[in-house]
Structure formats: C-alpha cells, structure tokens
N, C-alpha and C positions, 0 to 999 in steps of 0.2 A: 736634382729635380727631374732630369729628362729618365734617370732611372726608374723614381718610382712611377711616373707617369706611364712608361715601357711596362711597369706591373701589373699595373692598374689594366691597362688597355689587354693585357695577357688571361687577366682573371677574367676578364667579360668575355674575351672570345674563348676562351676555355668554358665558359659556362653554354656561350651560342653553340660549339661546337657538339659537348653532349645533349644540348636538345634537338641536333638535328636527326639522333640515332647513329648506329655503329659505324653504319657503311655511309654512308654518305658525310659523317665528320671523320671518320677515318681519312676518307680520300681528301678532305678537306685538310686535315692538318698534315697528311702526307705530302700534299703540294706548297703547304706553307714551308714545313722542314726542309725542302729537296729545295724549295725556289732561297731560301736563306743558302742553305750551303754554295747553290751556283752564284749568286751575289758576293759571297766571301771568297769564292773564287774569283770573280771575275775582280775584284778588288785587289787580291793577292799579286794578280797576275799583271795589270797596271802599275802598283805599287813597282814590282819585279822590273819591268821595261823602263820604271823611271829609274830608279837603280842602275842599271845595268848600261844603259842607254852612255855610250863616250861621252863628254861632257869636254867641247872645243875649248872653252878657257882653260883648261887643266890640263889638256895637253898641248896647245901653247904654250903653258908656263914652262911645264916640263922641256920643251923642245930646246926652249930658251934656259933653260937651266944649266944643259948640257954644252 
C-alpha cells in the first residue's frame, strides 16, 4: 500500500514538475534527488554508529566468559 501510494504521489509531482518549465523543475527535482540521497546517507550512517557502537552487555559476557 504505502508503495503504490509513493507512486501515485510520484506521477503528480512529475506531472507539477514539467509544468513548471525546464529550469525551474529541473532545479526542483534536482534538489528532491540530491536532498533523497543525503537522507539515505544520513540514515546509512546512524544505521553504521548503531552497529558499530560496543555494546556493554557483550562485552561483560565475554569478559566473564574468559
């Protein structure tokens, strides 16, 4: 559901976009693509720090293990 709705809402701003003319939807969907990719960065990168981030019970066990 939330796919097609993602589509849905894609075709209308693709239709708003070319009636706003070249340059001004251009820059429009230029800042939508660019502001998406730093979003999936900024995503990736929190993902990364949860990951990565030591985790005290785990190394407790471990400490205890040995």
């Amino acid at each position: 559901m939330y796919l097609l709705i993602s589509i849905i809402l894609s075709i209308i701003l693709g239709f708003i976009l070319m009636m706003l003319g070249p340059i001004f939807g251009g820059i429009a969907a230029f800042g939508i693509v660019v502001g998406c990719i730093f979003r999936g960065l900024y995503l990736l990168n929190s993902i990364h720090k949860r990951l990565t981030d030591p985790d005290e019970k785990i190394d407790k066990l471990l400490k205890n293990m040995q």
